[in-house]
CHARMM-style PDB file with segment names, atoms N, HN, CA, C and O in Angstrom:
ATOM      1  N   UNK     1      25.048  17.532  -5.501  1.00  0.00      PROA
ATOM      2  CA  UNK     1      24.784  16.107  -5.518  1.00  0.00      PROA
ATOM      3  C   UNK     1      23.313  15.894  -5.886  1.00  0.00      PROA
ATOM      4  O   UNK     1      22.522  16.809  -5.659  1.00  0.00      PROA
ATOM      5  N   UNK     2      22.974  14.971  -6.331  1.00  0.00      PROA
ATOM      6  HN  UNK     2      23.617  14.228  -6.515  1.00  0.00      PROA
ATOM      7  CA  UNK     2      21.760  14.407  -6.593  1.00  0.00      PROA
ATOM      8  C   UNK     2      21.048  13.343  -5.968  1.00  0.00      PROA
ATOM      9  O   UNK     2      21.393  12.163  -6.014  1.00  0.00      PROA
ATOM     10  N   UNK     3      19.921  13.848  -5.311  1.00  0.00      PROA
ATOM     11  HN  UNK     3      19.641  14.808  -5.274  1.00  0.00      PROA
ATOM     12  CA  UNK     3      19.363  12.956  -4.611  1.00  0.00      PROA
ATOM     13  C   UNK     3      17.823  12.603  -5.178  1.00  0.00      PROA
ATOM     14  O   UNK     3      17.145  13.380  -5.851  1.00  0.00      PROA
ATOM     15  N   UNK     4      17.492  11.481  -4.826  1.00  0.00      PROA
ATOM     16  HN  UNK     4      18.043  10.850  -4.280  1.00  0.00      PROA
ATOM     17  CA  UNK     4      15.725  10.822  -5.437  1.00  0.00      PROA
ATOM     18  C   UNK     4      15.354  10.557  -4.080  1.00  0.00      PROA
ATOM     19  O   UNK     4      15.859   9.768  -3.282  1.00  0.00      PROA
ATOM     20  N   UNK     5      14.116  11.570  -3.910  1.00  0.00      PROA
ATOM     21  HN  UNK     5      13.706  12.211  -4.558  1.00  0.00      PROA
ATOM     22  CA  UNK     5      13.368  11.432  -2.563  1.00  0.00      PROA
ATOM     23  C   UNK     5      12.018  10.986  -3.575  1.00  0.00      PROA
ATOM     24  O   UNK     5      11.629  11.098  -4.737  1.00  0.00      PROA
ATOM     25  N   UNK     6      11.542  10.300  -2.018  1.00  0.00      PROA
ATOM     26  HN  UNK     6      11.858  10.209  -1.074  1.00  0.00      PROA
ATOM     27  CA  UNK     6      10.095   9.251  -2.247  1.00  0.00      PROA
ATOM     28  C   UNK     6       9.377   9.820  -0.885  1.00  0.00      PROA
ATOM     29  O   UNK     6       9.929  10.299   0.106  1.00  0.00      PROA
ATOM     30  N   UNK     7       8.158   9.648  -1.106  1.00  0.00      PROA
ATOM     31  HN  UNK     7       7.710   9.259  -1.911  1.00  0.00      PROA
ATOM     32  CA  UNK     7       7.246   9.390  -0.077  1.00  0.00      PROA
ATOM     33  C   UNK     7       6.082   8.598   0.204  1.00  0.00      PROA
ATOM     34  O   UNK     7       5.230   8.799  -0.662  1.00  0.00      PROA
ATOM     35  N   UNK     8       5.742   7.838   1.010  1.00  0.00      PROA
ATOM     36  HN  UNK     8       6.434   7.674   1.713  1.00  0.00      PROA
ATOM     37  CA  UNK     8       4.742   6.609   0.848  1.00  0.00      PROA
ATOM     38  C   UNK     8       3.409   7.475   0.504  1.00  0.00      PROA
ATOM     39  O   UNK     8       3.165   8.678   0.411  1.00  0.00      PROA
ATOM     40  N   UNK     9       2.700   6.326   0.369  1.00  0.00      PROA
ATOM     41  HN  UNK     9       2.898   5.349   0.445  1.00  0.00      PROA
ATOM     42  CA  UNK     9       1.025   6.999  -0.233  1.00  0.00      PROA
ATOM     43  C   UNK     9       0.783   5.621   0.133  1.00  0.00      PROA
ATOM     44  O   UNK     9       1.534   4.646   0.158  1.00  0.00      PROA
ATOM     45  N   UNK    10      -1.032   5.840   0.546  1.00  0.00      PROA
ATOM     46  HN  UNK    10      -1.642   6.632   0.526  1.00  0.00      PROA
ATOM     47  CA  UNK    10      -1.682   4.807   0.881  1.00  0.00      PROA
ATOM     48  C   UNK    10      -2.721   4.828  -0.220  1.00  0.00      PROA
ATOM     49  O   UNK    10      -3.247   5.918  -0.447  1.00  0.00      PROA
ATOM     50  N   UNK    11      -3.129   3.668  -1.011  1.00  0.00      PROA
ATOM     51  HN  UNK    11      -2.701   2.783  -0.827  1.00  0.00      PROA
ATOM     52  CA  UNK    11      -4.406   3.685  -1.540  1.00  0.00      PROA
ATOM     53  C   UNK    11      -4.781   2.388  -1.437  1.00  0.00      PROA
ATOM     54  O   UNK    11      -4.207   1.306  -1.558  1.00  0.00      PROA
ATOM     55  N   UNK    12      -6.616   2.992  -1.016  1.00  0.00      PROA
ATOM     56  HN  UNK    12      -7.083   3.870  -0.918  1.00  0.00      PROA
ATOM     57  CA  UNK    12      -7.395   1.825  -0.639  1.00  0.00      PROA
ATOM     58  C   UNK    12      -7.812   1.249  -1.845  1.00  0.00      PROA
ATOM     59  O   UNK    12      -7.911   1.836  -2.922  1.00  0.00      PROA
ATOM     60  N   UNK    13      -8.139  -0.361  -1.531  1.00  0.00      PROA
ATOM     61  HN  UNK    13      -8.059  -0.839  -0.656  1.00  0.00      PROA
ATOM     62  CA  UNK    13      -8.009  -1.760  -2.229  1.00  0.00      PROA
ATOM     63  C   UNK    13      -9.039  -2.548  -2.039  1.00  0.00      PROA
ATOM     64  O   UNK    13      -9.041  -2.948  -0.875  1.00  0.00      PROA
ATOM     65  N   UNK    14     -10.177  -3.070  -2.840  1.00  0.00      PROA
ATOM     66  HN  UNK    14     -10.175  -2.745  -3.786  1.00  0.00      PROA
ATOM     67  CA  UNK    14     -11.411  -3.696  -2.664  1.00  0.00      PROA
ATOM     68  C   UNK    14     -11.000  -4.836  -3.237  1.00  0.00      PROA
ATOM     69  O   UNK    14     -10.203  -4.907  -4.172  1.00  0.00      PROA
ATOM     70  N   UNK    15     -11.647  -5.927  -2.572  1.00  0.00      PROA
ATOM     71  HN  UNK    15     -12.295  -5.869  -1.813  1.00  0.00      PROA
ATOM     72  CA  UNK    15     -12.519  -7.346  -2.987  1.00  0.00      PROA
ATOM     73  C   UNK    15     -13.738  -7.808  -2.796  1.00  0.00      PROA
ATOM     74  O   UNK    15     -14.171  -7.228  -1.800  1.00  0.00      PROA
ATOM     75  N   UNK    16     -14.489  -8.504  -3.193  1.00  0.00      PROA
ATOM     76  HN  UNK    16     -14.137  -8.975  -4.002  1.00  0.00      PROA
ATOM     77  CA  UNK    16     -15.696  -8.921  -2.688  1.00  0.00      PROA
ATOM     78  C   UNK    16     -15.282 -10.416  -2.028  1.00  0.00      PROA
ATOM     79  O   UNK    16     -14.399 -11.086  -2.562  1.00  0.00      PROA
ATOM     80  N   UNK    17     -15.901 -10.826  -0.975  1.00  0.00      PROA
ATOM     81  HN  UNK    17     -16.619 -10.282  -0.541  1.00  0.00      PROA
ATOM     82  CA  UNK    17     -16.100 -12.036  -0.377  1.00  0.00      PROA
ATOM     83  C   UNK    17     -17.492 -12.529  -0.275  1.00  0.00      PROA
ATOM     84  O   UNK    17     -18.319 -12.097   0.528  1.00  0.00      PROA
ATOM     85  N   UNK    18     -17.673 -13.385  -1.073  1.00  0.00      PROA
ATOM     86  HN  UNK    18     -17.001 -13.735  -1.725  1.00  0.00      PROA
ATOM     87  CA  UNK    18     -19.529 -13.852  -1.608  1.00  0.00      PROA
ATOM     88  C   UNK    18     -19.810 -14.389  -0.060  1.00  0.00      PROA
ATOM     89  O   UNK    18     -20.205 -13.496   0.690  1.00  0.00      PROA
ATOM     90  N   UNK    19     -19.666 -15.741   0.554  1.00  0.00      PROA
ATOM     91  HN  UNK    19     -19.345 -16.467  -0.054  1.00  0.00      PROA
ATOM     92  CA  UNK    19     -19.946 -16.166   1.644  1.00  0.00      PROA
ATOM     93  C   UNK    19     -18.594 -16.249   2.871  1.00  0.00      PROA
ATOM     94  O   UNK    19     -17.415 -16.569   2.723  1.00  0.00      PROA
ATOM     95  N   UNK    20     -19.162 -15.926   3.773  1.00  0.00      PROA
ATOM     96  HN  UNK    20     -20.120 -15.666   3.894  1.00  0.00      PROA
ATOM     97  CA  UNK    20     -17.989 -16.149   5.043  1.00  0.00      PROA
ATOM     98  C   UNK    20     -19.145 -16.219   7.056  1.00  0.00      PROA
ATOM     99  O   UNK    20     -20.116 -15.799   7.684  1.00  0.00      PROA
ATOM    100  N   UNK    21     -18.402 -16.761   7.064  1.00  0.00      PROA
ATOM    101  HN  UNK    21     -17.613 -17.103   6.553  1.00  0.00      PROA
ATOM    102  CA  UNK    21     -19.080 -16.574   8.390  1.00  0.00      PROA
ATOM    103  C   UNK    21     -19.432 -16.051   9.683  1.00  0.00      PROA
ATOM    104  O   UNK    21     -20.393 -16.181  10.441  1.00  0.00      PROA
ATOM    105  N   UNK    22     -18.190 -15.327   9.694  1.00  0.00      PROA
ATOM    106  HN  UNK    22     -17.409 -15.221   9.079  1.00  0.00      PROA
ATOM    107  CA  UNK    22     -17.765 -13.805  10.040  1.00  0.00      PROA
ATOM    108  C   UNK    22     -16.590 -12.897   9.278  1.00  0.00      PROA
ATOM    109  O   UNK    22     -15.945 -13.151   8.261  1.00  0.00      PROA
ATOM    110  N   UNK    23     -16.570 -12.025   9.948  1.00  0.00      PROA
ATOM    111  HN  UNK    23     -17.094 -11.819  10.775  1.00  0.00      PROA
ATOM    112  CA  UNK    23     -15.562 -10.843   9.781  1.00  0.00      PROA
ATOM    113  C   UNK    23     -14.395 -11.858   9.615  1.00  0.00      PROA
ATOM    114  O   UNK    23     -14.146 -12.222   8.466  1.00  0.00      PROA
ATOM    115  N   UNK    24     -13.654 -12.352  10.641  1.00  0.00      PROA
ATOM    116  HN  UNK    24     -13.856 -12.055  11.575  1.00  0.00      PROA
ATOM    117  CA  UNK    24     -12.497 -12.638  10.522  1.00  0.00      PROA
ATOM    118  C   UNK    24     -12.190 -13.382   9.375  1.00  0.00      PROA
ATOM    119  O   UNK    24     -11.346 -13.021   8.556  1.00  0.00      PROA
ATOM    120  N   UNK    25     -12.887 -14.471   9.286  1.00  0.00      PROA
ATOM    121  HN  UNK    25     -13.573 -14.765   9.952  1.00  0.00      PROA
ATOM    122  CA  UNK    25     -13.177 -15.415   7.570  1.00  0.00      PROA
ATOM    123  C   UNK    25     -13.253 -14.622   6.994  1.00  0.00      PROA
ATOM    124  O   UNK    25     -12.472 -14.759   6.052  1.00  0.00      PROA
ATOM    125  N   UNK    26     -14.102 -13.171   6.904  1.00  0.00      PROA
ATOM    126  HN  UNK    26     -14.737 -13.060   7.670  1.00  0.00      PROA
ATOM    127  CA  UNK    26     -13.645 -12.557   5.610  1.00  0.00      PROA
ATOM    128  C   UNK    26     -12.349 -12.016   5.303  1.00  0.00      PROA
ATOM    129  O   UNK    26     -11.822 -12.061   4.191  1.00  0.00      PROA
ATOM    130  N   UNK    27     -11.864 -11.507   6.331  1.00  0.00      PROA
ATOM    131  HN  UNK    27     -12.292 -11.470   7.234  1.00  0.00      PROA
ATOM    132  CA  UNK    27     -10.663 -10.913   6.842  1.00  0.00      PROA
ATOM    133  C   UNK    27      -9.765 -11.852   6.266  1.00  0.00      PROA
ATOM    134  O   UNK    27      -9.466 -11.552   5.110  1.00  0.00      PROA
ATOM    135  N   UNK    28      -9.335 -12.699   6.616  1.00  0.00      PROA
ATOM    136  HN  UNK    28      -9.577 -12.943   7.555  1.00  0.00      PROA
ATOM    137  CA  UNK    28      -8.654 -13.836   5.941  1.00  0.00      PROA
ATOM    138  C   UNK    28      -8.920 -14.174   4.241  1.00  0.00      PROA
ATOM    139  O   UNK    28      -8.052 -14.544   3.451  1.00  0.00      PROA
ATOM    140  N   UNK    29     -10.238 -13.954   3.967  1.00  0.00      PROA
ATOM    141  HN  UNK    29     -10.943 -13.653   4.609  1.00  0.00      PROA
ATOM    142  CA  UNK    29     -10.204 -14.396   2.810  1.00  0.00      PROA
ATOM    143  C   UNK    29      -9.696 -13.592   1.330  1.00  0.00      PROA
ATOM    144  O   UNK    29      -9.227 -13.818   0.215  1.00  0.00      PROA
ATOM    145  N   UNK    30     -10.237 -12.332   2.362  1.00  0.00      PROA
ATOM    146  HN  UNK    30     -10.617 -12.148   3.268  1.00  0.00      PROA
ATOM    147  CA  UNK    30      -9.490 -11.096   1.758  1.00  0.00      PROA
ATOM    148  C   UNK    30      -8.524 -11.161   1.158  1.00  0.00      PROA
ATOM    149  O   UNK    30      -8.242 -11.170  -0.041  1.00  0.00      PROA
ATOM    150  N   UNK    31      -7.738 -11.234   2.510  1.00  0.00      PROA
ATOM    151  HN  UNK    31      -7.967 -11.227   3.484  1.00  0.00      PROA
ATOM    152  CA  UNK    31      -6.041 -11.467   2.293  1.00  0.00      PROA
ATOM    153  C   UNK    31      -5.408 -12.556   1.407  1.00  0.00      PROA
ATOM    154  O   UNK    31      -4.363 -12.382   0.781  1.00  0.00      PROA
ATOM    155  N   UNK    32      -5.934 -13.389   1.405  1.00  0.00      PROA
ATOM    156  HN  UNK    32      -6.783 -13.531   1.914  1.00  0.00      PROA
ATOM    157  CA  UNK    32      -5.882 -14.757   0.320  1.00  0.00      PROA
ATOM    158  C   UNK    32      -5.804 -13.771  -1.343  1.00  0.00      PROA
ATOM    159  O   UNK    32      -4.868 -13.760  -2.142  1.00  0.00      PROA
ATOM    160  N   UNK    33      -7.154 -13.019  -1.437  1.00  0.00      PROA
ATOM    161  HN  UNK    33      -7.915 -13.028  -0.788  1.00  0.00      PROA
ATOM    162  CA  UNK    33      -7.512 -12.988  -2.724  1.00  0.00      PROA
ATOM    163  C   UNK    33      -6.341 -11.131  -2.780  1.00  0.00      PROA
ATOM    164  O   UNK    33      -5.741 -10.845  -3.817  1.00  0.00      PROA
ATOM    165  N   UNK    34      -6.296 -10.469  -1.891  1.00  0.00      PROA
ATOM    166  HN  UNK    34      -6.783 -10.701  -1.050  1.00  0.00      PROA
ATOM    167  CA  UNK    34      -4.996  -9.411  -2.180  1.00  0.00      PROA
ATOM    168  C   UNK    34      -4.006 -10.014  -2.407  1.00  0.00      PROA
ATOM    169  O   UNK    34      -3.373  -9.690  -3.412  1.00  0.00      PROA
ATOM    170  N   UNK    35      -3.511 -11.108  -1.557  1.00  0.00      PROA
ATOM    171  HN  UNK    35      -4.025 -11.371  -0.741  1.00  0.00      PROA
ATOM    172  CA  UNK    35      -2.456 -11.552  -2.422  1.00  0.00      PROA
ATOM    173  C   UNK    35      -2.232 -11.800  -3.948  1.00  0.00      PROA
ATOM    174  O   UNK    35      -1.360 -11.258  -4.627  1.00  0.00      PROA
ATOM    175  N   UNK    36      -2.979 -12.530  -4.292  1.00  0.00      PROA
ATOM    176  HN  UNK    36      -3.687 -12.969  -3.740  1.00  0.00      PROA
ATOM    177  CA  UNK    36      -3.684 -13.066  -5.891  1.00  0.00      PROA
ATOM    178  C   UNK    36      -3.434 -12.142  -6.575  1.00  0.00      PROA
ATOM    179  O   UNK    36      -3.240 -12.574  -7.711  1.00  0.00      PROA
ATOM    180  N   UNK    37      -3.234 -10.266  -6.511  1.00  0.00      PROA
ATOM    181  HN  UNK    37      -3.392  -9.915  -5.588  1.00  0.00      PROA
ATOM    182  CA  UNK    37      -3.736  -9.486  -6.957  1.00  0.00      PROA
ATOM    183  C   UNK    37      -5.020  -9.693  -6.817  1.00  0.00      PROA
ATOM    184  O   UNK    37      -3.835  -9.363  -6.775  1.00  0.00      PROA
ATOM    185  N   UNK    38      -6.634  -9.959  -6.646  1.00  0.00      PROA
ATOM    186  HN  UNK    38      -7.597 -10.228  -6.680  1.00  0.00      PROA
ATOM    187  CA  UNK    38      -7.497  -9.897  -7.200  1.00  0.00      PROA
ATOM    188  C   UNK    38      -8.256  -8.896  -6.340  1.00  0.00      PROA
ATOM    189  O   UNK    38      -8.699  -9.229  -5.241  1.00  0.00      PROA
ATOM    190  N   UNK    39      -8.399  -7.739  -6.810  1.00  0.00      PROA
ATOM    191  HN  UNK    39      -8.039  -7.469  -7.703  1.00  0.00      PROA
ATOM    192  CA  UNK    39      -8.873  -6.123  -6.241  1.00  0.00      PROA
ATOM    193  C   UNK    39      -8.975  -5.022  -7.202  1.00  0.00      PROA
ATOM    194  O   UNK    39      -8.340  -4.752  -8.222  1.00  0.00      PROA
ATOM    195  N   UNK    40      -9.889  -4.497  -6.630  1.00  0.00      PROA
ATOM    196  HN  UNK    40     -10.404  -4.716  -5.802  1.00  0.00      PROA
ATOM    197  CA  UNK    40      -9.459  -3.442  -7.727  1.00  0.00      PROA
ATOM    198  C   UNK    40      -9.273  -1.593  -6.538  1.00  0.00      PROA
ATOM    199  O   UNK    40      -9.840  -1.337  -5.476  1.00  0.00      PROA
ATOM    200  N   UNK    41      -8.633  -1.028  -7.059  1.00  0.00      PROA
ATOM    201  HN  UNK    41      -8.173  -1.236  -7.922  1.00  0.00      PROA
ATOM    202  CA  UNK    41      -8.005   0.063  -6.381  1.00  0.00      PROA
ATOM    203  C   UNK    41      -9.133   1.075  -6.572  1.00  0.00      PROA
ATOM    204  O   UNK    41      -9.673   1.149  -7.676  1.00  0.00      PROA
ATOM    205  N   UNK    42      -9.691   2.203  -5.120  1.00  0.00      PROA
ATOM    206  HN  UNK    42      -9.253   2.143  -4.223  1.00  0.00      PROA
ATOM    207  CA  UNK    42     -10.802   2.844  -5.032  1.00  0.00      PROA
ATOM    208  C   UNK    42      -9.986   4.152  -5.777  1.00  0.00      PROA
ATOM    209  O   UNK    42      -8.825   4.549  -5.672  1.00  0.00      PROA
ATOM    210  N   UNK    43     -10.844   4.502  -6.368  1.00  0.00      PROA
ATOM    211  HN  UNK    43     -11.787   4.180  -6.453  1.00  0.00      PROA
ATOM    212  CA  UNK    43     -10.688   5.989  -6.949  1.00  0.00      PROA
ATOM    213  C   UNK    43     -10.796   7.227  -5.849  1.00  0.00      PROA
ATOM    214  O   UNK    43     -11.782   7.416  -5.137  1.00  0.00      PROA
ATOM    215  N   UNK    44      -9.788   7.900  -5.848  1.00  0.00      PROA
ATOM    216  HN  UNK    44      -8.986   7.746  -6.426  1.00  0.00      PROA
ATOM    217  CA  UNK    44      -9.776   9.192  -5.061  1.00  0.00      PROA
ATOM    218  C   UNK    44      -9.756   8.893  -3.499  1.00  0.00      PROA
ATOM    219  O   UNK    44     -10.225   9.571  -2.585  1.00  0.00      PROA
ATOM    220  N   UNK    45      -9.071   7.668  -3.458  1.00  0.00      PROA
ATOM    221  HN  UNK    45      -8.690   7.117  -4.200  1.00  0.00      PROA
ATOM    222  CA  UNK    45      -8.804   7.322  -1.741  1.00  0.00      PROA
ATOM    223  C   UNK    45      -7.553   7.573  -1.291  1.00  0.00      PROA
ATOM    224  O   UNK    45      -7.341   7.435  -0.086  1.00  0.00      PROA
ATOM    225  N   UNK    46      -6.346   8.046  -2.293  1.00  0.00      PROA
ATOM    226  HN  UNK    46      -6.518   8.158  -3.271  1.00  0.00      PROA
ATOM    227  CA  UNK    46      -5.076   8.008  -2.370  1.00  0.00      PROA
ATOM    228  C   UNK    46      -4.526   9.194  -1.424  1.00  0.00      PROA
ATOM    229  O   UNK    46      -4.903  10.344  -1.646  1.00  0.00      PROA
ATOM    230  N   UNK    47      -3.396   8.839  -0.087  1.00  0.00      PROA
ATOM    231  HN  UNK    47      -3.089   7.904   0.094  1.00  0.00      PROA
ATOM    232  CA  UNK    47      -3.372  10.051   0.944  1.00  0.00      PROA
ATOM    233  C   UNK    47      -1.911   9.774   0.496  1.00  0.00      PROA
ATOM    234  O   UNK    47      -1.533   8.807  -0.166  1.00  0.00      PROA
ATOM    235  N   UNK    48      -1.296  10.608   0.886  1.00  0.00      PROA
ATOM    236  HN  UNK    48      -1.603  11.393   1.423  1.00  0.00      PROA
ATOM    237  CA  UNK    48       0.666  11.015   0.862  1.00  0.00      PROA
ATOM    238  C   UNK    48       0.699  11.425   1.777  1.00  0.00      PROA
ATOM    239  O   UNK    48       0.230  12.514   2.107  1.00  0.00      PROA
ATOM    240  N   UNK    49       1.636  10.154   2.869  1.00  0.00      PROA
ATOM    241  HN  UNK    49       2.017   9.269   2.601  1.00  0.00      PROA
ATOM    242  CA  UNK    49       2.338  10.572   4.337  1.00  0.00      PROA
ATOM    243  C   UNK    49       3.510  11.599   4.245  1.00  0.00      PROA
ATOM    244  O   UNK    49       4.596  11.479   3.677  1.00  0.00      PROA
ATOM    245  N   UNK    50       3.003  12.620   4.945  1.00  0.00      PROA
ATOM    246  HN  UNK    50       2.121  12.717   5.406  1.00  0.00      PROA
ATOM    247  CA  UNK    50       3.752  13.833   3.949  1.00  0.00      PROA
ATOM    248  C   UNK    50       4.993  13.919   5.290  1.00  0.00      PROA
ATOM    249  O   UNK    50       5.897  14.742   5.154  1.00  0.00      PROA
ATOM    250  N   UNK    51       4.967  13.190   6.324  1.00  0.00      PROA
ATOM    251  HN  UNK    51       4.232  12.521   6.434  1.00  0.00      PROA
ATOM    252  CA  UNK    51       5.588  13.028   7.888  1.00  0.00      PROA
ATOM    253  C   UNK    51       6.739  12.098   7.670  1.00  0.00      PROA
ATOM    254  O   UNK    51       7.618  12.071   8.532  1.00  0.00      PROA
ATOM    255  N   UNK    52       6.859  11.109   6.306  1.00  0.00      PROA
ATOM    256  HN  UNK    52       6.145  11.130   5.606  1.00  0.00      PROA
ATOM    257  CA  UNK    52       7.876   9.944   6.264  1.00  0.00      PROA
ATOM    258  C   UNK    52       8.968  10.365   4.659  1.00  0.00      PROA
ATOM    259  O   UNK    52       8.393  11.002   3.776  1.00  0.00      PROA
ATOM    260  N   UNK    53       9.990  10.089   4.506  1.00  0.00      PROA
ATOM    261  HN  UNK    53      10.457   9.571   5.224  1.00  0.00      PROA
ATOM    262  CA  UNK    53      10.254  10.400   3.594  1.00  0.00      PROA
ATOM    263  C   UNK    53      11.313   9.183   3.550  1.00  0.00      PROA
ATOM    264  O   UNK    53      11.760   8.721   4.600  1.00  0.00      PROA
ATOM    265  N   UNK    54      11.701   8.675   2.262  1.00  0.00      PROA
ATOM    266  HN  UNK    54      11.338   9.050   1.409  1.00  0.00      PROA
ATOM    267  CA  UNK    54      13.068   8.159   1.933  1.00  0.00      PROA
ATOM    268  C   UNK    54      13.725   8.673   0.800  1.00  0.00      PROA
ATOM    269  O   UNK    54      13.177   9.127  -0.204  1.00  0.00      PROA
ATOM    270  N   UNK    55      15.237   8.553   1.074  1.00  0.00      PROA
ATOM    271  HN  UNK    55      15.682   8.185   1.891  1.00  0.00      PROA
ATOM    272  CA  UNK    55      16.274   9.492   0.069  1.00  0.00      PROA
ATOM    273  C   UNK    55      17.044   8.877  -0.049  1.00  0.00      PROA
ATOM    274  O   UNK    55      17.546   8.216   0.860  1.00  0.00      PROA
ATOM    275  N   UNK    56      17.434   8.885  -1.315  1.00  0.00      PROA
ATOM    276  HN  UNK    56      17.026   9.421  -2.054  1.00  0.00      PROA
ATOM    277  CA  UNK    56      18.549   7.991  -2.145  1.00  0.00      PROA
ATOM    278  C   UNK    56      19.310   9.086  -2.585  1.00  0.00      PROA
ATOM    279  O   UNK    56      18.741   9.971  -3.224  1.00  0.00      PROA
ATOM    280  N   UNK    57      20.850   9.181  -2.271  1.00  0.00      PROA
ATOM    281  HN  UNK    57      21.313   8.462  -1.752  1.00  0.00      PROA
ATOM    282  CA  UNK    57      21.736  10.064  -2.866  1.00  0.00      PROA
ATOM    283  C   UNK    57      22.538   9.255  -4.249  1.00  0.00      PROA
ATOM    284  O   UNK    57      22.439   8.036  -4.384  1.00  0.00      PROA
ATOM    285  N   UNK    58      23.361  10.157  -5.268  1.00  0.00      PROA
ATOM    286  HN  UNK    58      23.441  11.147  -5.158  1.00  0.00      PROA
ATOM    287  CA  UNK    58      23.745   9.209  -6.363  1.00  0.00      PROA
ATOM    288  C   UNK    58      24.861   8.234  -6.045  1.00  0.00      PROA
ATOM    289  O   UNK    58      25.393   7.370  -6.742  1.00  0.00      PROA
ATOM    290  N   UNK    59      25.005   8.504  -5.166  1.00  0.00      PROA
ATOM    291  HN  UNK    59      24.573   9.206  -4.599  1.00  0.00      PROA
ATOM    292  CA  UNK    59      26.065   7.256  -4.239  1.00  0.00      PROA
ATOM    293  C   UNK    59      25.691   6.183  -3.944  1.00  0.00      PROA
ATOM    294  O   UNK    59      26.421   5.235  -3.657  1.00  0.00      PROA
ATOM    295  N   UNK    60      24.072   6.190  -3.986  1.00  0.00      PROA
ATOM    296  HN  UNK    60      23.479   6.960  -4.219  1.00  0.00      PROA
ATOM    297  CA  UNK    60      23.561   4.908  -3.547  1.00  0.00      PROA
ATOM    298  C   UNK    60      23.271   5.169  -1.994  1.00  0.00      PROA
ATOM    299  O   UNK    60      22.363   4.444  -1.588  1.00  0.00      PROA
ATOM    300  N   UNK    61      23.661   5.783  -1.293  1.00  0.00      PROA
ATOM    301  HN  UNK    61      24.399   6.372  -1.624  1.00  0.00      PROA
ATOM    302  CA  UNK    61      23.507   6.115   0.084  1.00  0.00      PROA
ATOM    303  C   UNK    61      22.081   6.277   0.531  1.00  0.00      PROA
ATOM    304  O   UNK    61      21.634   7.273  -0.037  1.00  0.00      PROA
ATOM    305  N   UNK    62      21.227   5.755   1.261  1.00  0.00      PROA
ATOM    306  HN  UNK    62      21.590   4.946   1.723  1.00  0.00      PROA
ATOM    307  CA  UNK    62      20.286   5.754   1.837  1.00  0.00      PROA
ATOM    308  C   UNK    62      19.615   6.540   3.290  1.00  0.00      PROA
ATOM    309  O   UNK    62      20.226   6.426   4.353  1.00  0.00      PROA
ATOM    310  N   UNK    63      18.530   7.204   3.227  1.00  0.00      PROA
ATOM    311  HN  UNK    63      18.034   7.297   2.363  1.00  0.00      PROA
ATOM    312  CA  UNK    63      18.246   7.932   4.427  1.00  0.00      PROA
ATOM    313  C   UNK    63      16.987   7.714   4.025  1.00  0.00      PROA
ATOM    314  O   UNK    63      16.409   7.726   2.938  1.00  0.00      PROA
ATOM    315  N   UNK    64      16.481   7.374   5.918  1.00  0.00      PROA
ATOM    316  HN  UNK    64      16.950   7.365   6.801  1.00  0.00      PROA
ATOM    317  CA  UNK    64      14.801   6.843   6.129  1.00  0.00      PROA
ATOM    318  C   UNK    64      14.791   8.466   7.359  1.00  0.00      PROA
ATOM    319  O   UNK    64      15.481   8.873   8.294  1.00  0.00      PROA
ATOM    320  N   UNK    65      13.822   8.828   6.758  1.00  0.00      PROA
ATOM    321  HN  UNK    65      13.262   8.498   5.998  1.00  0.00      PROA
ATOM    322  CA  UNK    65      13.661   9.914   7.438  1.00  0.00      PROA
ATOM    323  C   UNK    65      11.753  10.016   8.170  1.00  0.00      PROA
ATOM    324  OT1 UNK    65      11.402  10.982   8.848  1.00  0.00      PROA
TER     325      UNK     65
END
């Protein structure tokens, strides 16, 4: 049988926030402008949770492992 396994990866994601008044305002504003897309992705920050896996068999059958 044939199966397509995946595994998550995290890579970190920059914006700039010009003025805010604290953390959390930036925190928020952040999130405003990740949504947007507007970021750009850090080079060589990229980890693979090598502990989680998901598997798709050709059946369509699903396993979260």
């Amino acid at each position: 049988m044939r199966y397509t396994v995946q595994r998550p990866v995290v890579m970190w994601i920059e914006t700039e926030i010009e003025s805010a008044e604290d953390y959390n305002q930036a925190l928020d504003l952040a999130d405003q402008k990740f949504a947007k897309g507007d970021y750009v992705e850090i080079e060589m920050t990229s980890a693979i949770d090598y502990e989680r896996y998901w598997i798709q068999d050709e059946t369509g059958k699903e396993f979260h492992l």
